[in-house]
Structure formats: structure tokens, C-alpha cells
C-alpha positions in Angstrom: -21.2 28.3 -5.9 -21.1 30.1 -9.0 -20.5 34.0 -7.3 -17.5 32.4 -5.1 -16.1 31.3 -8.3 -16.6 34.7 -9.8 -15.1 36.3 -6.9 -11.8 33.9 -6.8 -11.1 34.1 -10.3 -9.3 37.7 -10.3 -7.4 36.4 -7.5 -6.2 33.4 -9.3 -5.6 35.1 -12.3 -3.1 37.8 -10.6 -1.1 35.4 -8.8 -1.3 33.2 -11.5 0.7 36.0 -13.4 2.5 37.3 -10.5 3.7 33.7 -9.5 4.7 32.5 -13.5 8.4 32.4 -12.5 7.7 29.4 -10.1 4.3 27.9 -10.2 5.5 24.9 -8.4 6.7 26.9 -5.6 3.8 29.3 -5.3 1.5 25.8 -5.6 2.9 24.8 -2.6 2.6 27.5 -0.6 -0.8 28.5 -1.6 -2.2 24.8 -0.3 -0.9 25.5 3.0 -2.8 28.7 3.2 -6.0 26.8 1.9 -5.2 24.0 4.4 -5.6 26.4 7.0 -8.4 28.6 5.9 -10.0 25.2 5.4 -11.2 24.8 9.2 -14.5 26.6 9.2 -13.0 28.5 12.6 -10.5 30.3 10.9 -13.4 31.7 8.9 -15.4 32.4 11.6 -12.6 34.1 13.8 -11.9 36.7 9.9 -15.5 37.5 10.4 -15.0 38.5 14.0 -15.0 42.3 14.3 -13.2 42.3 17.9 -10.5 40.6 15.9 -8.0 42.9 13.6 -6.5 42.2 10.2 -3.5 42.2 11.9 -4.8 39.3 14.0 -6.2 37.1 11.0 -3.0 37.5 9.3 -0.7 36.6 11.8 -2.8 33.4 12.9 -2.9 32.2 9.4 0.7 32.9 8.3 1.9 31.2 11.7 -0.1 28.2 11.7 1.4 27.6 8.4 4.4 24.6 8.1 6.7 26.7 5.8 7.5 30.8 6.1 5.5 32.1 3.9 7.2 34.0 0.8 6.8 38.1 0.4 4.3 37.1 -2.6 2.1 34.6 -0.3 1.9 37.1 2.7 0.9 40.3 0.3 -1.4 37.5 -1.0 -3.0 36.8 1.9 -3.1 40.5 3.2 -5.2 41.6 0.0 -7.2 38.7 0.6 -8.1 39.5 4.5 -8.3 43.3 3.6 -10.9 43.0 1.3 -12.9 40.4 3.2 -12.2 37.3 0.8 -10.6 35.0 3.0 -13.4 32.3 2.2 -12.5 32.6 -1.8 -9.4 31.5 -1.0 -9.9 27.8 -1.6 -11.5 28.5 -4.9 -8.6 30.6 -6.0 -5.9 28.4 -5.3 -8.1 25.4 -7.2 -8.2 27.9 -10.2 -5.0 28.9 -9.6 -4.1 24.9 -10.1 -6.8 25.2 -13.5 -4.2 27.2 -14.7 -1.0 25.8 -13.7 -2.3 22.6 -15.5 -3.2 24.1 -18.6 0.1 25.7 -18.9 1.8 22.6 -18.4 -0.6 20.0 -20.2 -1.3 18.0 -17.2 -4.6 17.5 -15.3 -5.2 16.4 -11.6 -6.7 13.0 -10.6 -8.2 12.1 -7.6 -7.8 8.0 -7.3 -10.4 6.8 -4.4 -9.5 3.4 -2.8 -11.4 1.1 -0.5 -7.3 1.3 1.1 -4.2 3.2 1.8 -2.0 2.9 -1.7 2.0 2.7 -0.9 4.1 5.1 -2.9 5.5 2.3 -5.8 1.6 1.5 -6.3 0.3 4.9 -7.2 3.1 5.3 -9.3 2.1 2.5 -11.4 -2.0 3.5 -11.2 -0.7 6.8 -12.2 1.2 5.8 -14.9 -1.4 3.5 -16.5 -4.0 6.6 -15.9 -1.5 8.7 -17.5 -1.4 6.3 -20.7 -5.3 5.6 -20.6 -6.5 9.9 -20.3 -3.7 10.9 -22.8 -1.9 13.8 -20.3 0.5 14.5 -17.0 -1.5 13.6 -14.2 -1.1 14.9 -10.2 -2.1 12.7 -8.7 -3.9 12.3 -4.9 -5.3 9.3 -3.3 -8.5 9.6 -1.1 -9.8 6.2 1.3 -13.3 5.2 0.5 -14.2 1.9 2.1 -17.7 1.4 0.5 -16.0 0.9 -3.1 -14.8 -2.5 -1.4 -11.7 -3.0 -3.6 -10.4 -2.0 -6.3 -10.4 1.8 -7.7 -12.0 4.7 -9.1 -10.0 8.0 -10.6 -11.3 10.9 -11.5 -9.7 13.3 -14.1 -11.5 16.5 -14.4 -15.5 15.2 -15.5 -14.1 12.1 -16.9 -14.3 8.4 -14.4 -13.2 5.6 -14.3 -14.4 3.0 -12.0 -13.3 -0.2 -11.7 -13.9 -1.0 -7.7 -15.9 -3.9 -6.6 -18.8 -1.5 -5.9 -19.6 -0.7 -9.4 -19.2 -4.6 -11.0 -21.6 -5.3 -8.2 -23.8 -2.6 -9.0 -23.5 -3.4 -13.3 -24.5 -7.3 -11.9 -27.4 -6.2 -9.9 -28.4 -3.4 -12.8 -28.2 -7.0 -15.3 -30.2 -9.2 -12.8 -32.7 -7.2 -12.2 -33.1 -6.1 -16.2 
């Protein structure tokens, strides 16, 4: 949704700049806040108009793991005050856009027909790492129709090597 993006970006960019002193830090707390405004109630109980600011803010700030620093509650006050809680996701995903271009790394998403240990995904990331040329973050998502094996995905680039897609390649050959 390209006018979500549009509206996020400003958002992103400020506490991009605001946040420069410890992007790690204010990554962390920012995907706790999208965690939560991730459950399409939270949303709908913002758009409420029996329900206050006040309200929104203290559901969202307390349903949190972590206190949230002076920077993520102003954050999410300017956020509820103008009525942009639902950019929120899209401004902490460009908020990592720009974290990662500052530090040369990218994010990969690694799907896997099963759970991966910890010793594992450091090895698949590590041979990611060597094969796209940059840092990688790293996350690991089930998918039990690839089968086995795996397929990451670094920004528009794939790579698939999961029993799914050899079968499909075979089928595509028979069938030719």
C-alpha cells in the first residue's frame, strides 16, 4: 500500500535521526510496539472514539515486555495523536531500511519445512552471508509445504533450494 508507505516514511525518518545514538536499542523497542499494534484489535480499539488517547497509549505501552524509553513513548504519543497507529508497522520496517543501509547489512528471512536450532542458523547464515556479499539479520519462518530443505530471501533476491522447488524444476523438465 503505496499511501501507508508514504505516510510512515516521515515517521521513520525522524526516529531514524532522533534514535542515531543507538539504533540497536531503539530497533528493539520499536518491534515490541509493532508486535503489539500487530493484533488487528488494538487497531480497532485506536479507532474507537469512546476510547481516549490516554487509553490507546497506556494499553499499548503496558502490554509491551520491556519499559518503554522517553523516545519510544513520545513516539508512540505522536503516532496515536495524529491517528497513525496503523503506519506504525511500515515505519519501523523503514526504520530497519535504514538501519541496514547505515550498517551494510540486509535482512533475510530463511523459510524451513522445520524449526532450525541456534548452531544451524548460524551456519545457513554464514554461508548466506558469503553467497549475497553483506551482514545478514537473519529470521527463520516454518513452512511445511517446501518439504525440506530451505529458501532465504534477502531483499528481492531468492534462493530456493527446498525439496519443493527440485520437484517442481523435475516436473517443469518432464513435462517439457
Amino acid at each position: 500500500m503505496a499511501e501507508l508507505a508514504t505516510i510512515a516514511r516521515p515517521y521513520a525518518e525522524a526516529l531514524f535521526k532522533a534514535g542515531a545514538s543507538d539504533l540497536e536499542g531503539t530497533q528493539n523497542w520499536l518491534d515490541q510496539l509493532t508486535a503489539v499494534v500487530a493484533d488487528p484489535q488494538v487497531i480497532d480499539l485506536a479507532a474507537n472514539p469512546k476510547v481516549t488517547p490516554g487509553q490507546v497509549f497506556d494499553l499499548i505501552a503496558g502490554a509491551t515486555p520491556t519499559v518503554l524509553p522517553e523516545m519510544g513513548k513520545n513516539f508512540l504519543r505522536v503516532l496515536i495523536d495524529n491517528g497513525r497507529l496503523q503506519a506504525l508497522p511500515e515505519a519501523a520496517a523503514q526504520f530497519r531500511l535504514l538501519k541496514n543501509a547505515v550498517s551494510g547489512a540486509a535482512d533475510a528471512v530463511v523459510y524451513s519445512a522445520f524449526p532450525i536450532d541456534g548452531a544451524t542458523l548460524q551456519d545457513v547464515t554464514s554461508m548466506l552471508e558469503q553467497r549475497f556479499g553483506r551482514r545478514l539479520t537473519t529470521r527463520v519462518e516454518v513452512d511445511p509445504s517446501l518439504i525440506g530443505g530451505i529458501r532465504a530471501v534477502v531483499g528481492d533476491e531468492v534462493l530456493d533450494t527446498s525439496v519443493k522447488a527440485r520437484l517442481e524444476q523435475m516436473k517443469a523438465a518432464l513435462t517439457a
